[in-house]
Legacy VTK file of the C-alpha trace (Angstrom):
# vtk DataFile Version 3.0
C-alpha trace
ASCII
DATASET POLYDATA
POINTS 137 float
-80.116 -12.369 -11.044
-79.910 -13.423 -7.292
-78.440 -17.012 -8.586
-75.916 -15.069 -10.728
-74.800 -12.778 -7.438
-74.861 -16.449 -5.515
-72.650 -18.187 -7.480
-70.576 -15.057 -7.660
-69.631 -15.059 -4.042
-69.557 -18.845 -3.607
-66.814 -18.526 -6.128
-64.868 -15.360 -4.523
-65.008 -17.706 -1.232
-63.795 -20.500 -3.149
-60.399 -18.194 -4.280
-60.630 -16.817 -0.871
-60.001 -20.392 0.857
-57.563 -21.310 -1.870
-55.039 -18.222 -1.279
-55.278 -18.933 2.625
-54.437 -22.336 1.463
-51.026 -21.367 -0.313
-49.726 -19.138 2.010
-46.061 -19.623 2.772
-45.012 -20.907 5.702
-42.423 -18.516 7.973
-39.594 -20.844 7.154
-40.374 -20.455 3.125
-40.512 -16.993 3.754
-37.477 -16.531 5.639
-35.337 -18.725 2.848
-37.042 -17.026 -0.195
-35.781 -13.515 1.751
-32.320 -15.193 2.148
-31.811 -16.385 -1.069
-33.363 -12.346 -2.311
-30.796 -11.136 -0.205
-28.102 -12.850 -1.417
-28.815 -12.459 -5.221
-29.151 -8.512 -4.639
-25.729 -9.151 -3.030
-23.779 -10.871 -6.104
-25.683 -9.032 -8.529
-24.405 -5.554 -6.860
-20.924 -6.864 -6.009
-20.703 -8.856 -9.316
-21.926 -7.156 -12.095
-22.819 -3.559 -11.215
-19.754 -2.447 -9.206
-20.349 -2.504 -5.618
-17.015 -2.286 -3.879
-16.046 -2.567 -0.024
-14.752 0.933 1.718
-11.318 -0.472 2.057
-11.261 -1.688 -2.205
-12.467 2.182 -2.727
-9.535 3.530 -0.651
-6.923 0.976 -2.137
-8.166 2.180 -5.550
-7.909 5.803 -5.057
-4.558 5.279 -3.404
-3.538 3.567 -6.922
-4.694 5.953 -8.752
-3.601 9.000 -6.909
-0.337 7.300 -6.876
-0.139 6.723 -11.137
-1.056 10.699 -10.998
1.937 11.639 -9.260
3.801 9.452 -11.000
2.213 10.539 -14.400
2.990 14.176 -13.637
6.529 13.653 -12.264
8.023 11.714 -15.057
8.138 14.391 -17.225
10.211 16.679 -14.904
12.716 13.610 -14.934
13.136 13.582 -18.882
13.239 17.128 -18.547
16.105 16.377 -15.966
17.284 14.046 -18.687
17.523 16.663 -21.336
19.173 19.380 -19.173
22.287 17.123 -18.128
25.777 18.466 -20.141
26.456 14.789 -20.603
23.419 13.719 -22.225
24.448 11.984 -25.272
26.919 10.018 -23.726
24.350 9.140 -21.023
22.161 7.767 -23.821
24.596 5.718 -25.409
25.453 4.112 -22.071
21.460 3.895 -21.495
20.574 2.343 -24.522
23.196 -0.531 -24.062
21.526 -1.711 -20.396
19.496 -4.664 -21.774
16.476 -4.584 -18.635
14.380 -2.116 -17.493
15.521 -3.014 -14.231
19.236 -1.799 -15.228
17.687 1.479 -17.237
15.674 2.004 -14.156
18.224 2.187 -11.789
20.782 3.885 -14.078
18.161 6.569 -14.466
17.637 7.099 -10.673
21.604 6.648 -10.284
22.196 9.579 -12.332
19.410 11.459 -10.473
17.507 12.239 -13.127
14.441 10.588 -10.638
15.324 12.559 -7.595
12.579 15.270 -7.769
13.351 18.668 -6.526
13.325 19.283 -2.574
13.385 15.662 -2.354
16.333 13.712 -0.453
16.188 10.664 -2.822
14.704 8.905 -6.063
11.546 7.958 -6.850
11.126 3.813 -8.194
8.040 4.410 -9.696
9.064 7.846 -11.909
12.231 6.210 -12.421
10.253 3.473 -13.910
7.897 5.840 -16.233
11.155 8.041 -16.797
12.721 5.397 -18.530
9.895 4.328 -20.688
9.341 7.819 -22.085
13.308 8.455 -22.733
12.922 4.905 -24.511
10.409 6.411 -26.315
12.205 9.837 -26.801
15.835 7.589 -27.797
14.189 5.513 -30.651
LINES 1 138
137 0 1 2 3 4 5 6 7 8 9 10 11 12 13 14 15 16 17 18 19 20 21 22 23 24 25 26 27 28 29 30 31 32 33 34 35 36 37 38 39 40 41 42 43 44 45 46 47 48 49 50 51 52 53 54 55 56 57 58 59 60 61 62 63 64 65 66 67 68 69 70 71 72 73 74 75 76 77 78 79 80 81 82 83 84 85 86 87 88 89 90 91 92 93 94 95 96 97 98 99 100 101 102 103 104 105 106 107 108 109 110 111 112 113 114 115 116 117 118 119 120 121 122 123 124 125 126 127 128 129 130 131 132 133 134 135 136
């Protein structure tokens, strides 16, 4: 039994000197917790959707921006609707061959200028058209 409990600890020594033999060095370590760092990093930025503070507030701007503008558009076509001169407007709309000329005609005749405001809105003007588009077709 004794040469059973012998060879027993000789061998724990044994693993004993062979882990203090592959310890890592400080510079492995410190390159190992780099390279950690930086896959944690990509991986979070990357694929699961880290953003900066200032991407956040850009986005929420955006999107608080396409709400207003979502909400708004509406009241224009209402605007639309409401005006005496309406079908004649439509003709005259439908014939503008860019968005950039319906656009413009839209927030020429108003139709974008919300009210309280002093002046029309690009952006609604924008939407405004593509839902009378839709509404004209």
């Amino acid at each position: 039994m004794q040469t059973n409990e012998i060879g027993i600890r000789q061998r724990m020594t044994d693993m004993g000197r062979s882990w203090n033999k592959a310890k890592l060095t400080k510079t492995a370590t410190f390159w190992i917790a780099i390279g950690a760092i930086v896959l944690v990093l990509y991986l979070g930025f990357a694929r699961a959707g880290w953003v900066t503070e200032g991407t956040a507030l850009q986005r929420a701007e955006l999107n608080a921006q396409g709400a207003v503008v979502e909400r708004l558009a509406p009241i224009c076509v209402a605007q639309f609707n409401q005006d005496s001169e309406k079908d004649q407007k439509l003709a005259e709309f439908k014939e503008l061959t860019t968005s950039t000329q319906r656009a413009t005609f839209v927030k020429d005749q108003g139709w974008a200028t919300m009210p309280g405001e002093t002046g029309p809105d690009n952006r609604v003007a924008t939407e405004c058209t593509n839902q009378i588009m839709l509404v004209a077709e």
